[in-house]
C-alpha positions in Angstrom: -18.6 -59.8 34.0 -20.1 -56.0 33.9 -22.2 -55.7 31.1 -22.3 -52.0 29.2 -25.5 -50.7 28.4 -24.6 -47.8 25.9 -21.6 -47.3 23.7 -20.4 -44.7 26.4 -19.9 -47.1 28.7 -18.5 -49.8 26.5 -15.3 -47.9 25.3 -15.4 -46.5 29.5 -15.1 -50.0 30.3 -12.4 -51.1 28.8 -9.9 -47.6 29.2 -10.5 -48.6 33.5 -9.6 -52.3 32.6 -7.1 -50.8 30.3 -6.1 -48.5 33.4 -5.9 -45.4 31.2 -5.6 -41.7 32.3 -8.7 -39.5 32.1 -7.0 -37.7 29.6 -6.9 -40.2 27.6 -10.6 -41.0 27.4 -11.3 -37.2 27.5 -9.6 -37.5 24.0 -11.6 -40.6 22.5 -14.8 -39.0 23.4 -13.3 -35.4 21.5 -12.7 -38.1 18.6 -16.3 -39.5 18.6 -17.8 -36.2 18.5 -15.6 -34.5 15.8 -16.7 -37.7 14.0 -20.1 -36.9 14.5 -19.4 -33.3 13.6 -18.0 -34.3 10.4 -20.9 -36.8 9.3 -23.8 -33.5 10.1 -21.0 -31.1 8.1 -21.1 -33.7 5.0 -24.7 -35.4 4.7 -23.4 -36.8 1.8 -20.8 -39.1 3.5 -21.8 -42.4 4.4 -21.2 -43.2 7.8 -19.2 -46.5 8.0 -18.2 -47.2 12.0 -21.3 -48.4 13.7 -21.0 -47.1 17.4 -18.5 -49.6 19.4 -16.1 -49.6 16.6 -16.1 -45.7 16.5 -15.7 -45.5 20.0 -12.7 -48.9 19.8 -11.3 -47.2 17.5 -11.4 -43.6 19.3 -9.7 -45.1 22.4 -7.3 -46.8 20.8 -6.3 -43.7 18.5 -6.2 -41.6 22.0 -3.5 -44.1 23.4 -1.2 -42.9 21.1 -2.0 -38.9 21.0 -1.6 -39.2 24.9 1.6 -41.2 25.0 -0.2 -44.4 26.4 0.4 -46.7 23.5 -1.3 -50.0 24.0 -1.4 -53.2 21.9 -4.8 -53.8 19.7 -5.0 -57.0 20.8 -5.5 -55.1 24.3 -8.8 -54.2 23.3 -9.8 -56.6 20.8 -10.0 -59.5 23.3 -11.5 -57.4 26.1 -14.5 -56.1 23.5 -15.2 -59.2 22.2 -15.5 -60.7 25.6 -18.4 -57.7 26.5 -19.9 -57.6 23.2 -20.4 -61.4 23.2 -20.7 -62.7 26.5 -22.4 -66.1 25.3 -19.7 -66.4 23.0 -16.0 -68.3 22.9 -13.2 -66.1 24.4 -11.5 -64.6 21.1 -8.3 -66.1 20.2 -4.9 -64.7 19.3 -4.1 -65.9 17.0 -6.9 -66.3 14.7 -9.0 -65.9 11.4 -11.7 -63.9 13.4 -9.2 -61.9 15.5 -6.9 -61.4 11.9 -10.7 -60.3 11.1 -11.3 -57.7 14.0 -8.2 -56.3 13.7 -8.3 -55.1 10.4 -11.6 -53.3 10.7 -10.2 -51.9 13.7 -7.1 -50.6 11.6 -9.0 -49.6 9.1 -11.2 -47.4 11.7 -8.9 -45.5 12.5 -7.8 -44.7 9.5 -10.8 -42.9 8.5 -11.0 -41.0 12.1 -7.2 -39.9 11.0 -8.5 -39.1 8.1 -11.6 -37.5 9.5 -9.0 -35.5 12.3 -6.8 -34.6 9.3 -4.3 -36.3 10.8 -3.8 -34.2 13.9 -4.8 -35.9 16.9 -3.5 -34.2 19.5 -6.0 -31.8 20.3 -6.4 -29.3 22.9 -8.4 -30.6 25.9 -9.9 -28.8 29.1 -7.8 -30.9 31.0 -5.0 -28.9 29.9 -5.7 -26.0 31.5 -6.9 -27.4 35.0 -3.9 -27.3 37.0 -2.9 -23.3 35.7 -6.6 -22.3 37.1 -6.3 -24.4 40.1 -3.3 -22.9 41.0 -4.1 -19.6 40.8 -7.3 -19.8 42.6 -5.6 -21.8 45.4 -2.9 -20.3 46.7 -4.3 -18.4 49.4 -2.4 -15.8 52.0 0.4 -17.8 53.7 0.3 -21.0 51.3 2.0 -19.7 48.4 5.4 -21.9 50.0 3.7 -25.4 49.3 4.2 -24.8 45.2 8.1 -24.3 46.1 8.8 -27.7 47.8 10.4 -30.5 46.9 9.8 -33.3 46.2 10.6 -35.3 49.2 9.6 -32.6 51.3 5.7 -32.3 49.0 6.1 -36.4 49.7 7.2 -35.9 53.7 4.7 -33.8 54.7 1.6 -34.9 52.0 1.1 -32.0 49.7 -1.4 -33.2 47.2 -1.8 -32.3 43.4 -3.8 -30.0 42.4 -5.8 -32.2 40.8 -6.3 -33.9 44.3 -7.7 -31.3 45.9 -11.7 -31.5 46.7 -11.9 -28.8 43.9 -9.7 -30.4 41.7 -11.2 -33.6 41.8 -14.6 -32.4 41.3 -13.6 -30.3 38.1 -11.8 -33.1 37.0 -14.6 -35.3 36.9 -17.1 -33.0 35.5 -14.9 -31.9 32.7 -14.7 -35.8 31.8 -18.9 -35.3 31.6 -18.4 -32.6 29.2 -16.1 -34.1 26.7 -19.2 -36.1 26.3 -21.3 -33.5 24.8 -21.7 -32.7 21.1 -22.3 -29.3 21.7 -19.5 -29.0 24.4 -16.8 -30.2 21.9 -17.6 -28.7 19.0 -18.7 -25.1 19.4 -16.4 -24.4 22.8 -12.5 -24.0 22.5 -11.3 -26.5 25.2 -10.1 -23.3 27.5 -13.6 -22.2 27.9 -15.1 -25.4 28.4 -12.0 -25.7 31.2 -13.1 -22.2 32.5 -16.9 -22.8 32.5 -16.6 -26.2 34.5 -14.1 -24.4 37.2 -17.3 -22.2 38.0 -19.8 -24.6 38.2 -17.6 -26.5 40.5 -17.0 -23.6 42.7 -20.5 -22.5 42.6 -21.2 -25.9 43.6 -19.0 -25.9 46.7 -19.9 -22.4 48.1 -17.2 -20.9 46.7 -18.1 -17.1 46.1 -16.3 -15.2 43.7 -14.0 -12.3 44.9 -15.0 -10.1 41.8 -17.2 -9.7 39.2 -17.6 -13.3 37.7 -16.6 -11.2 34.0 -13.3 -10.3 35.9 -13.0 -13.6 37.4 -12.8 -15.2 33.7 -10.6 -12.5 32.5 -7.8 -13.2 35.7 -8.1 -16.9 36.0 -7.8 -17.3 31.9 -5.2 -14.5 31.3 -8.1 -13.2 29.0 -7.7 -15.6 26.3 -11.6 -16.4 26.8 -14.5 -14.5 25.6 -17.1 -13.8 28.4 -20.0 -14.4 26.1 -18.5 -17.9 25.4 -17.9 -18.6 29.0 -21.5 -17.8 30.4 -22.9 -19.7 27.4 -20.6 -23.1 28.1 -21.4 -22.6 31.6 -25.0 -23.2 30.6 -24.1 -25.7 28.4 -22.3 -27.7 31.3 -25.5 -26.9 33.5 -27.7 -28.8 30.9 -25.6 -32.1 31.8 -26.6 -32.0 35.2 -30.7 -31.7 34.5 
């Protein structure tokens, strides 16, 4: 059995055996740090989720705001198994799962509580496939966003998201919703916007304008450029 080092990895572990969407996971980590956010706002507030519950609970709260509702037992029995791997598998049903499953019910709870209810929050993932379109249709391509479907599936046009461009972006903005600092003082746009660049940058991809422009075409100007160059250093910092 994989063993997960950090409580990253534990709550990455079991959305892939889970087979959850990125998006999904994108919105458990957005949980986990407006958690932290809300612990440094009120120092006075005892913080009572050690890290794998947080992050159980995150996931499992993120299968609902995505529309990918799984069963708690579906990651009760799978996190038991990694965070005791000398252990008995965990039953259902049982005293100690009856147990696990009310902390876990209860840890959520307080993250709803924490979320004021509202879980579903913007992510950068939301704005992907808008900017990859527009950057993408080049001169004598702009027919392959008009096909249908069994044509797009006769010929293999690919998502957007499966593009080389898309899947890079894609992955790095599933780095960012890691960050503290990304989540919290970035609107999810800007994040979305910032990550774009560094992806393009990262492929050779010159810009045809001014990168100030740029931001101002491929975000309909809904994004301040000050923000943007600063998450795009923000995003940098993960890579160092």
């Amino acid at each position: 059995m994989l063993i997960p080092s950090t409580s990253t990895s534990f709550i990455t572990l079991i959305s892939d055996s889970l087979r959850l969407r990125h998006e999904t996971l994108a919105m458990a980590f957005v949980y986990i740090n407006k958690y932290l956010q809300y612990l440094r706002d009120e120092p006075a507030v005892q913080d009572l989720l050690d890290d794998h519950t947080l992050g159980l609970a995150s996931l499992s709260l993120a299968t609902k705001a995505t529309e990918s509702p799984r069963r708690l037992r579906e990651f009760l029995l799978p996190a038991y198994a990694l965070l005791n791997p000398a252990s008995e598998p965990l039953t259902f049903p049982s005293a100690l799962y009856d147990s696990l499953r009310g902390t876990l019910v209860a840890a959520e709870f307080i993250l709803l509580r924490v979320l004021r209810f509202d879980i579903r929050l913007p992510l950068p993932f939301d704005y992907l496939p808008r900017f990859l379109e527009k950057m993408l249709t080049l001169d004598g391509t702009d027919h392959l966003d008009f096909l249908g479907d069994d044509e797009r599936e006769e010929v293999c046009v690919v998502d957007v998201k499966d593009t080389t461009l898309g899947r890079g972006v894609w992955a790095l903005v599933g780095e960012a919703v890691k960050s503290y600092r990304l989540v919290n003082l970035f609107p999810a746009r800007t994040v979305a916007a910032a990550c774009f660049f560094i992806v393009l940058e990262e492929n050779g991809v010159k810009l045809p304008t001014t990168k100030e422009a740029w931001v101002k075409k491929l975000t309909g100007d809904r994004v301040e450029f000050e923000d943007f160059e600063e998450a795009v250093e923000e995003v940098r910092n993960l890579k160092r």
